[in-house]
C-alpha positions as CSV (number, residue, x, y, z in Angstrom):
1,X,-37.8,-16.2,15.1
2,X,-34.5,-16.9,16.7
3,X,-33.2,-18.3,13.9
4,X,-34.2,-15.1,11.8
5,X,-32.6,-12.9,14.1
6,X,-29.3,-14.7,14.0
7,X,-30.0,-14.6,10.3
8,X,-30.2,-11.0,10.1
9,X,-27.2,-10.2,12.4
10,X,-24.8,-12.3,11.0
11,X,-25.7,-10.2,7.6
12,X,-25.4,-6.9,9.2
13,X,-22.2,-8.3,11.4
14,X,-20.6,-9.2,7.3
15,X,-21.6,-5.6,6.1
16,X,-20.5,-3.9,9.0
17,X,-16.7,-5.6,8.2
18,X,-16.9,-5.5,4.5
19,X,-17.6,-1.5,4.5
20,X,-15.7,-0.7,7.6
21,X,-13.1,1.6,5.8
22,X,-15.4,4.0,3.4
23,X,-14.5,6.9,5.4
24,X,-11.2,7.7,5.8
25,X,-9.0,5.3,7.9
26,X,-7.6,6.7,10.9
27,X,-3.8,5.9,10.4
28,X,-4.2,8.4,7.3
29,X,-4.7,10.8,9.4
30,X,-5.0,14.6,8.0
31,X,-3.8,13.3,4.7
32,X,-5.5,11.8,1.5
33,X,-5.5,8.1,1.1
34,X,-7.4,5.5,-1.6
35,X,-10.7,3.9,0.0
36,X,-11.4,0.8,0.6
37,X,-13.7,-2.1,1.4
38,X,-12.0,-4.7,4.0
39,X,-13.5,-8.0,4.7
40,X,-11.3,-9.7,8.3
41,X,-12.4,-13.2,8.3
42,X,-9.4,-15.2,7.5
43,X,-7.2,-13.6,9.9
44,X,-5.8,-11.4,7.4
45,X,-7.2,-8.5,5.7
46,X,-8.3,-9.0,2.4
47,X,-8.9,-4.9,0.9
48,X,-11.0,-4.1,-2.1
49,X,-10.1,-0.6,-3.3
50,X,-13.0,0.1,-4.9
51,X,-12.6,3.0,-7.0
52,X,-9.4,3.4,-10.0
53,X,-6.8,5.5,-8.8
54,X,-3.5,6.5,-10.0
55,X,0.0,6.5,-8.3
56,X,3.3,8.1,-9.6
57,X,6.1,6.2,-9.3
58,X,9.8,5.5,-9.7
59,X,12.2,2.4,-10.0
60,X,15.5,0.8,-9.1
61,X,17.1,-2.2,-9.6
62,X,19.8,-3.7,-7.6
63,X,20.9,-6.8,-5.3
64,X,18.7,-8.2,-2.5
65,X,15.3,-6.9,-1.0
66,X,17.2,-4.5,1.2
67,X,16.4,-1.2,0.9
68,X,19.5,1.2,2.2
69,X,18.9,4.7,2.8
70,X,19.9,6.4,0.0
71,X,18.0,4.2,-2.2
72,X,15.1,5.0,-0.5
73,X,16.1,8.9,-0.9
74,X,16.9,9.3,-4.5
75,X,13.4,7.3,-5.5
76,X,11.8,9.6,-2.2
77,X,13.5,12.6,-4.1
78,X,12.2,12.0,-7.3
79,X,8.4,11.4,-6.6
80,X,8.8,14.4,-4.0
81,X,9.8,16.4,-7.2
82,X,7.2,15.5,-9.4
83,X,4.5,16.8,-6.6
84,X,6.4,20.2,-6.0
85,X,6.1,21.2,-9.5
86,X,8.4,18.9,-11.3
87,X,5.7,18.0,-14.2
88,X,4.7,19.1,-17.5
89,X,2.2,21.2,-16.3
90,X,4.2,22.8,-13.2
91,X,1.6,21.6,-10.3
92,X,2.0,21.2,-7.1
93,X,0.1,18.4,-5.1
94,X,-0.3,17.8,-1.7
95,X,1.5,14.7,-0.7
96,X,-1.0,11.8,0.1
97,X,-0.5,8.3,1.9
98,X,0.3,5.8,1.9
99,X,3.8,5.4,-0.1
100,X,4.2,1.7,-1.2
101,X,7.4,-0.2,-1.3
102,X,6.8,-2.9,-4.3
103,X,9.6,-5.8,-4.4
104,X,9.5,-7.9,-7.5
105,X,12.0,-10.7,-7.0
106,X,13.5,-11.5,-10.6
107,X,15.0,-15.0,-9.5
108,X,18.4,-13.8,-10.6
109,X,19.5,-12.0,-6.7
110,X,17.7,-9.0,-8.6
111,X,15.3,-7.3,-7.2
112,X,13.1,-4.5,-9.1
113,X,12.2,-1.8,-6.3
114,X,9.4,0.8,-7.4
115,X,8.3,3.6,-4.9
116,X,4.9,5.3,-5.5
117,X,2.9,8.0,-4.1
118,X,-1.0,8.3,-4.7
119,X,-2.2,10.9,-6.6
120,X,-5.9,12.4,-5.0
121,X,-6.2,14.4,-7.8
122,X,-8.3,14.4,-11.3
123,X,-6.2,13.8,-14.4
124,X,-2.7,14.2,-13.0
125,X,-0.2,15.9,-15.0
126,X,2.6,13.5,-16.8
127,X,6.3,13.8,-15.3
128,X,9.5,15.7,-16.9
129,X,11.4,12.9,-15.5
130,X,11.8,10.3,-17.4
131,X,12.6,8.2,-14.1
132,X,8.8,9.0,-13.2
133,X,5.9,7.5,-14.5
134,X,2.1,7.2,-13.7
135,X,0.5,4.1,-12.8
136,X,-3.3,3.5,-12.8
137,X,-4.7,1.0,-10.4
138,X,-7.8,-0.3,-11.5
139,X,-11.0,-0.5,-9.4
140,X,-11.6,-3.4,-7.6
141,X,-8.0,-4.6,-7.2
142,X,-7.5,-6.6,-4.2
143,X,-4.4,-6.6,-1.5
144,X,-3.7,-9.4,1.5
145,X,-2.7,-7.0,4.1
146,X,-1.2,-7.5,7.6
147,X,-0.6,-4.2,9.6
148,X,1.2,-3.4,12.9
149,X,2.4,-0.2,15.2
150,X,5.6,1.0,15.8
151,X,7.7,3.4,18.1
152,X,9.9,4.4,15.5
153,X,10.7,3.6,11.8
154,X,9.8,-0.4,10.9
155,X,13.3,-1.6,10.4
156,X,13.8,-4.8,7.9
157,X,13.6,-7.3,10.4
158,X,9.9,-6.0,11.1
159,X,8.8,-6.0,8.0
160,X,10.5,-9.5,7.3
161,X,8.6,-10.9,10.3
162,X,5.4,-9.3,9.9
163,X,5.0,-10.7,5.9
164,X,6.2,-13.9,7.2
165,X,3.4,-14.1,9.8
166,X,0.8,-12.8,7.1
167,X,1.9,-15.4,4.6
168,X,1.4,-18.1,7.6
169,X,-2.0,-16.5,8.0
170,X,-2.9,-17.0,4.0
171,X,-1.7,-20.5,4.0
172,X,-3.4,-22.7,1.8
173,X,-6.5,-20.3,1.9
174,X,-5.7,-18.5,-1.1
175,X,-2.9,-18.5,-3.8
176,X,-1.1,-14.8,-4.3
177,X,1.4,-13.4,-6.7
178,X,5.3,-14.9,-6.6
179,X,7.7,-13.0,-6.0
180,X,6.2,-10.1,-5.3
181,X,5.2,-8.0,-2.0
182,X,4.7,-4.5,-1.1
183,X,5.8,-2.9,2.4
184,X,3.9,0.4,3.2
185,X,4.4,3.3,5.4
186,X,1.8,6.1,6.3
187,X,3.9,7.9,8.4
188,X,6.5,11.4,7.8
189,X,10.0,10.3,9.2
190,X,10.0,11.9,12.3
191,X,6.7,10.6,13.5
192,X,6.4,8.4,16.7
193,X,3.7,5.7,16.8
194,X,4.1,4.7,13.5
195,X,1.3,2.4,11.5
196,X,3.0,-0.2,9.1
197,X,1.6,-2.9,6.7
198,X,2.7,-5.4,4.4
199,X,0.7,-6.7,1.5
200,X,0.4,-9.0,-1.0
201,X,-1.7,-9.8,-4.1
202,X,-4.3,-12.3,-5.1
203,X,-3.0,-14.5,-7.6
């Protein structure tokens, strides 16, 4: 008997985790985000977002994983275009979290820098800018994440330190993706008390 009861708790303890984040995190607060299934026992998060969802997105290229501030504007600018209208069918759509960061390292001091934006909307129109594109995330697709709080805007360091310590966390566990890392905000710029994350993909 006792060993059925552990049994069955244990079970309901592993469901409890795995489906912990099918309603809507907090940190999303009163905007959209993508769902997910989150399973904590490694130390790390490891997400399943469950259903296929699509992101628009923009990219740069230039020297080192630093991301200055008027990078960050101009590919802010043109994704904050394409939802006020800036698309072939002229609609506007309310701006979602979280935005994602994605760093792909091309071993040459290069690094390709994409910003996206989800889209919580059915069949979302194509850009007019041909910097813009739409990205479809397929169901099921799993991210390594490590998240932390801050006062005020995650500077570099932060970030740095944080996917070191989530990479340290992984270990030998699992193998992910080289070269390439997200860093993700969920937060407006003025906000104080902001939630941060860092991810990485399953290899």
């Amino acid at each position: 008997m006792t060993s059925y009861l552990s049994s069955t708790l244990a079970v309901l303890a592993c469901l409890c985790v795995t489906t912990f984040a099918q309603s809507k995190p907090s940190f999303c607060k009163t905007y959209e985000c993508p769902l997910f299934n989150v399973d904590t026992s490694n130390g790390y998060e490891m997400r399943t977002y469950t259903s296929e969802n699509v992101w628009v997105g923009t990219t740069i290229t230039s020297r080192g994983s630093y991301m200055g501030w008027m990078e960050q504007s101009r590919m802010f600018n043109r994704l904050f275009r394409y939802i006020s209208g800036d698309n072939e069918a002229g609609t506007r759509i309310d701006m979602t979290v979280p935005v994602l960061m994605k760093f792909e390292d091309l071993q040459n001091g290069q690094f390709r820098k994409t910003m996206l934006f989800y889209l919580a909307i059915p069949n979302p129109p194509n850009p007019s800018n041909g910097d813009v594109f739409l990205e479809t995330v397929p169901a099921n697709t799993n991210f390594m994440v490590r998240s932390w709080r801050t006062f005020f805007w995650a500077t570099t360091r932060s970030y740095n330190d944080n996917m070191d310590a989530l990479r340290d966390a992984i270990g030998s566990s699992a193998s992910v993706k080289p070269n390439l890392f997200y860093r993700v905000s969920y937060d407006s710029p003025m906000t104080f008390g902001r939630h941060n994350e860092v991810w990485l993909e399953p290899q």
